[in-house]
Z-matrix of the N, CA and C atoms (Angstrom, degrees):
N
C 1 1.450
C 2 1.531 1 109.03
N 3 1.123 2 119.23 1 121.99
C 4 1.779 3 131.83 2 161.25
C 5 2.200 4 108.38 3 -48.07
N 6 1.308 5 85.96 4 117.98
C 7 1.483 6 91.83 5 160.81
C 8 1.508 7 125.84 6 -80.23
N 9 1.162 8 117.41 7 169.03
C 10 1.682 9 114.99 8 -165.52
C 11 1.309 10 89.30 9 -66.32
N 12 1.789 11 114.16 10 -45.96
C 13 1.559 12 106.86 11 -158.31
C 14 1.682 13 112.08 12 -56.56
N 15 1.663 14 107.25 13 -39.62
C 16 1.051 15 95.94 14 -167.24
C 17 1.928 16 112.51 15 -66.75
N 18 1.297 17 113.16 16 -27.44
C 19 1.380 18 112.59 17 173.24
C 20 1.677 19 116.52 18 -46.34
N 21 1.730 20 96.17 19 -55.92
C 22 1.408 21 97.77 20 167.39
C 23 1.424 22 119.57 21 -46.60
N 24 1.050 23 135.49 22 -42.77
C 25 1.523 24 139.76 23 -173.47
C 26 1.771 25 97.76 24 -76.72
N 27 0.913 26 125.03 25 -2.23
C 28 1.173 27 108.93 26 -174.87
C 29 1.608 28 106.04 27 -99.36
N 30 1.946 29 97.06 28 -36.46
C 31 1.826 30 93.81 29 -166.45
C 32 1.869 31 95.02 30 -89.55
N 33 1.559 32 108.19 31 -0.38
C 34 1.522 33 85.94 32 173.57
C 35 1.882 34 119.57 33 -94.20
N 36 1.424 35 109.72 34 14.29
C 37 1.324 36 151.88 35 -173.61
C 38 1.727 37 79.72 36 -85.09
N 39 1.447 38 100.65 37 -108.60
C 40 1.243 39 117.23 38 -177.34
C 41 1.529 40 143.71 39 -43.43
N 42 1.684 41 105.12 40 2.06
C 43 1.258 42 130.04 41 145.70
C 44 1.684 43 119.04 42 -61.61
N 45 1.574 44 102.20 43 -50.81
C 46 1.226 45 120.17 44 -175.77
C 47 1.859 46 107.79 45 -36.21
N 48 1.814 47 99.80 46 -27.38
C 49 1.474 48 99.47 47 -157.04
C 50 1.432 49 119.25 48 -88.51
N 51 1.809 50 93.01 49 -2.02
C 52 1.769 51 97.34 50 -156.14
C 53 1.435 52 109.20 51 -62.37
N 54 1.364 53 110.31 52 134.86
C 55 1.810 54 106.19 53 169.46
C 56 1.646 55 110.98 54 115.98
N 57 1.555 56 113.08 55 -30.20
C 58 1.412 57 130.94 56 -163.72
C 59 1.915 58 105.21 57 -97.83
N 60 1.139 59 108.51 58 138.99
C 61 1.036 60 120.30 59 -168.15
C 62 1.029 61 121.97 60 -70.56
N 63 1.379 62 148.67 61 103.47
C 64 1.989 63 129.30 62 -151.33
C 65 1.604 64 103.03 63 -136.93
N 66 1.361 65 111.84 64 169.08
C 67 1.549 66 110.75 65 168.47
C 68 1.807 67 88.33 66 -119.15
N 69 1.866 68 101.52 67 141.61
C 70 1.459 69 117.93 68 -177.66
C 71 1.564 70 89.59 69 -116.47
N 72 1.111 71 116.62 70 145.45
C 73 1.712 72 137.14 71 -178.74
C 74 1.522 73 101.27 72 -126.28
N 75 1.019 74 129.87 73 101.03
C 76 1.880 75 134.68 74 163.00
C 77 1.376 76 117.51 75 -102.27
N 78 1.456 77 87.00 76 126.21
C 79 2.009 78 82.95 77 169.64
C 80 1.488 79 104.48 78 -99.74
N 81 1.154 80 87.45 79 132.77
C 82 1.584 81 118.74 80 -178.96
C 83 1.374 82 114.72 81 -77.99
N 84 1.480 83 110.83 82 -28.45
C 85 1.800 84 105.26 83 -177.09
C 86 1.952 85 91.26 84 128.60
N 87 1.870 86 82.05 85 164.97
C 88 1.628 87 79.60 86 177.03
C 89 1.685 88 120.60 87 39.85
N 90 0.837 89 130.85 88 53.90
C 91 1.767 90 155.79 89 163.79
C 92 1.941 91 87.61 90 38.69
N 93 1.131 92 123.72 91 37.42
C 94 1.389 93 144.07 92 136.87
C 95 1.233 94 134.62 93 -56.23
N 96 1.501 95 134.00 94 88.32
C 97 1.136 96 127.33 95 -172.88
C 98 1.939 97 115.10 96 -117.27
N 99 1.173 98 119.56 97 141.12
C 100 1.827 99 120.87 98 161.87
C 101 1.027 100 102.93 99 -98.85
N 102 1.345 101 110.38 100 145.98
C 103 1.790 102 136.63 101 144.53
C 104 1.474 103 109.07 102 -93.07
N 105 0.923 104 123.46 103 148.74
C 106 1.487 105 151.65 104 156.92
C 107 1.635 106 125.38 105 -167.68
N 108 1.661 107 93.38 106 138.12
C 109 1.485 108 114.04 107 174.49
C 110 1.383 109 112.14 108 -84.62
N 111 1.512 110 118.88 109 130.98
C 112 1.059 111 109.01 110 163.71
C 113 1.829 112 91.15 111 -149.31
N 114 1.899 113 92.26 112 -135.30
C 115 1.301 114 114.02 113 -166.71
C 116 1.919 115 103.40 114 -144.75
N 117 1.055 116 125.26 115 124.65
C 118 1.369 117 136.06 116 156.51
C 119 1.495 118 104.98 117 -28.13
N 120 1.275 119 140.48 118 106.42
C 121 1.461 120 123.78 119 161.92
C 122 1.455 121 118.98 120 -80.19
N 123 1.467 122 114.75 121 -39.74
C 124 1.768 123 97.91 122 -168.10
C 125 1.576 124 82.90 123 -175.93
N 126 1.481 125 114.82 124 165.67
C 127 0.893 126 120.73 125 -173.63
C 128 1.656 127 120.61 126 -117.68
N 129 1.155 128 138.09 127 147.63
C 130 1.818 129 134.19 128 173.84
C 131 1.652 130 96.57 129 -116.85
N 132 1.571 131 95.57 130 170.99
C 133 1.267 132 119.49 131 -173.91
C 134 1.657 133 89.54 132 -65.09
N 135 1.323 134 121.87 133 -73.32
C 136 1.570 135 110.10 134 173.81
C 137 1.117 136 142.23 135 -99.76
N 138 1.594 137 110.45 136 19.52
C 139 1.844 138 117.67 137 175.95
C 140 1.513 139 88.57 138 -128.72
N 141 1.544 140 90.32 139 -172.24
C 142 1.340 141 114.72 140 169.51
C 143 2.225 142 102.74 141 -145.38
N 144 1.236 143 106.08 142 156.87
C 145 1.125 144 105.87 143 -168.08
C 146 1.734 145 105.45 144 -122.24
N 147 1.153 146 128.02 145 111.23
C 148 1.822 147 135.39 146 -167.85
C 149 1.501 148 94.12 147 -117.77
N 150 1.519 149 75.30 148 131.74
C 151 2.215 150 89.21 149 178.17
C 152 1.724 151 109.37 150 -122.58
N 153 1.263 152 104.99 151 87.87
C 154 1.568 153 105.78 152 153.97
C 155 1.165 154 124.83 153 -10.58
N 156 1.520 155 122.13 154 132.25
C 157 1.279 156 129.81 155 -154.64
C 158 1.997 157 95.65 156 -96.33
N 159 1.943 158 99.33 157 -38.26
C 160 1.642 159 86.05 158 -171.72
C 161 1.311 160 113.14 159 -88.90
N 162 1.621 161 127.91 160 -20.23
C 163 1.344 162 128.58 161 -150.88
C 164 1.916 163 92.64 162 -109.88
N 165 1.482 164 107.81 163 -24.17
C 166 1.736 165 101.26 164 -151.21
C 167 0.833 166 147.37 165 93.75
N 168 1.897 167 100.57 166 -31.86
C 169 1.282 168 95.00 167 164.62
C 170 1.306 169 173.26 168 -140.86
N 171 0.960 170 142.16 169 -149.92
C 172 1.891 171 125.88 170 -154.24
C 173 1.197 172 117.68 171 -84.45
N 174 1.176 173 121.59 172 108.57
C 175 1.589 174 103.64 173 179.61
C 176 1.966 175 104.51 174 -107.30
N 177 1.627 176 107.73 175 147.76
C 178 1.415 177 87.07 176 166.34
C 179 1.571 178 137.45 177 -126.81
N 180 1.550 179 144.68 178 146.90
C 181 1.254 180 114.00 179 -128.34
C 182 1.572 181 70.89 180 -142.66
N 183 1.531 182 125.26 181 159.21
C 184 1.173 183 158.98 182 -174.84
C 185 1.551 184 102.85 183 -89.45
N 186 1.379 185 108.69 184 145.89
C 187 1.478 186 102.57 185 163.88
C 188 1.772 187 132.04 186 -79.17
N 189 1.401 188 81.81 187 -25.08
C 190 1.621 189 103.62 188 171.11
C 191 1.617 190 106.17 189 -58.31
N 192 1.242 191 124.14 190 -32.43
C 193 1.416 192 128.47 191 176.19
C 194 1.415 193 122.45 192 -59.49
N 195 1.611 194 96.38 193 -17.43
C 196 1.173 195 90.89 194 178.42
C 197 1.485 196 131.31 195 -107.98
N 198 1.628 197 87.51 196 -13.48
C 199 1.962 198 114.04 197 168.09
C 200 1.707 199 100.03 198 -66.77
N 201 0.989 200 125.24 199 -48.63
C 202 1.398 201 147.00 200 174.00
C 203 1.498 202 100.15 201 -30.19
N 204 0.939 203 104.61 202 -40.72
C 205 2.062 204 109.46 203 -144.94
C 206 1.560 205 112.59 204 58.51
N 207 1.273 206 124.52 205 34.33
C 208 1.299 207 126.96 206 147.13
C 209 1.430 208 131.27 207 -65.32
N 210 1.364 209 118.97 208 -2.80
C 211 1.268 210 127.23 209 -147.65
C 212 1.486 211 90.38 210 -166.66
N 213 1.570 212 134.52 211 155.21
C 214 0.881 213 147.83 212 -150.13
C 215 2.089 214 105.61 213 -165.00
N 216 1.104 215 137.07 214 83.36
C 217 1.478 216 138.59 215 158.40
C 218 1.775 217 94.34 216 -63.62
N 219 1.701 218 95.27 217 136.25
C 220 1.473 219 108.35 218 161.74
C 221 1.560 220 120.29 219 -153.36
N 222 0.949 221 164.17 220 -166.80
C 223 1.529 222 157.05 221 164.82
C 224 1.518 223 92.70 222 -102.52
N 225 1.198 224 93.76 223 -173.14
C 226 1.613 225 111.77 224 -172.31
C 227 1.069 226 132.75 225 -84.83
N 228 1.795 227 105.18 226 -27.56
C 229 1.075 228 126.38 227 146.81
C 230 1.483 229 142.43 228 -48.04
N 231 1.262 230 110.29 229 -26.88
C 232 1.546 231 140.01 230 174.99
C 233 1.490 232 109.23 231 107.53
N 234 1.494 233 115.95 232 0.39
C 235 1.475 234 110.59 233 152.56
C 236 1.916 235 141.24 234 -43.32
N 237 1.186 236 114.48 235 110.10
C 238 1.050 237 115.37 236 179.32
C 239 1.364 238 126.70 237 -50.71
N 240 1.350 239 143.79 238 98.35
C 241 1.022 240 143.01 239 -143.44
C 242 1.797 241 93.25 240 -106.01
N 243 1.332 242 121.78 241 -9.17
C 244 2.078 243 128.09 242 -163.61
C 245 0.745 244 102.61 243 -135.98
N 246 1.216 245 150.22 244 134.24
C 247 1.984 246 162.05 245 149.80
C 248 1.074 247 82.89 246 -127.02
N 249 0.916 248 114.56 247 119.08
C 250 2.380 249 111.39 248 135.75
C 251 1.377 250 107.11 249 -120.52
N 252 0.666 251 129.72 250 -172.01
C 253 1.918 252 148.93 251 -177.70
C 254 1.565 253 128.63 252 143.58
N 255 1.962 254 87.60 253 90.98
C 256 1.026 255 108.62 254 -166.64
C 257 1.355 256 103.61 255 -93.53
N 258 1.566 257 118.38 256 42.75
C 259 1.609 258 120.10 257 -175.07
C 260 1.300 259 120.72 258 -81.89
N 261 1.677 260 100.49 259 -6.44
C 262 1.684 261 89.17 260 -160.11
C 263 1.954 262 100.37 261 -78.45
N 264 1.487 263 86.47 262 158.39
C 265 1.926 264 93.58 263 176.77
C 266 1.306 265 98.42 264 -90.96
N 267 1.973 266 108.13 265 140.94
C 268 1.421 267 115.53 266 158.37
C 269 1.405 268 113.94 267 -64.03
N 270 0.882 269 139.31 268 -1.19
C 271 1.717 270 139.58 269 -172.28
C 272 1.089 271 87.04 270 -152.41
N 273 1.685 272 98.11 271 149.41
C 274 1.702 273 123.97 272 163.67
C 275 1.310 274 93.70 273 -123.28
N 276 1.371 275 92.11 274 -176.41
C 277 2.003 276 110.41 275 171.03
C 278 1.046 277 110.56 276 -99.57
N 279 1.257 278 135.06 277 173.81
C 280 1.545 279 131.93 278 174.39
C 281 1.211 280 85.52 279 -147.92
């Protein structure tokens, strides 16, 4: 399970991005994925809001989407701008 902090650490991450030009990758379901270029518009306590560069418009995406790996931040370049992997277990077995 994701802690608040780490959520927090994630949207104060993804603040970092507002204004900068990025490509977002979402899986949609069924091994279905979009690309789109846009721009970070503004940020909420629990979304974030990305504005398409050809159509305009706004789509808005959760931060959890992005702990998830539902969602994918990258530069333009094809640099990965998001990793998280909050998989590890607090307890093992012995």
């Amino acid at each position: 399970m994701v802690s608040k902090d780490s959520l927090l650490k994630v949207k104060e991450e993804v603040e970092t991005f507002v204004g900068q030009e990025i490509l977002i990758k979402a899986n949609i379901g069924r091994n279905k994925c979009i690309c789109r270029k846009g721009v970070i518009d503004s940020t909420y306590p629990n979304l974030f809001v990305f504005k398409e560069n050809e159509t305009s418009n706004k789509l808005s995406y959760s931060y959890t989407d992005l702990v998830t790996n539902n969602l994918q931040l990258s530069s333009i370049d094809g640099q990965a701008l998001t990793n998280y992997d909050f998989s590890t277990p607090k307890y093992t077995r012995l």
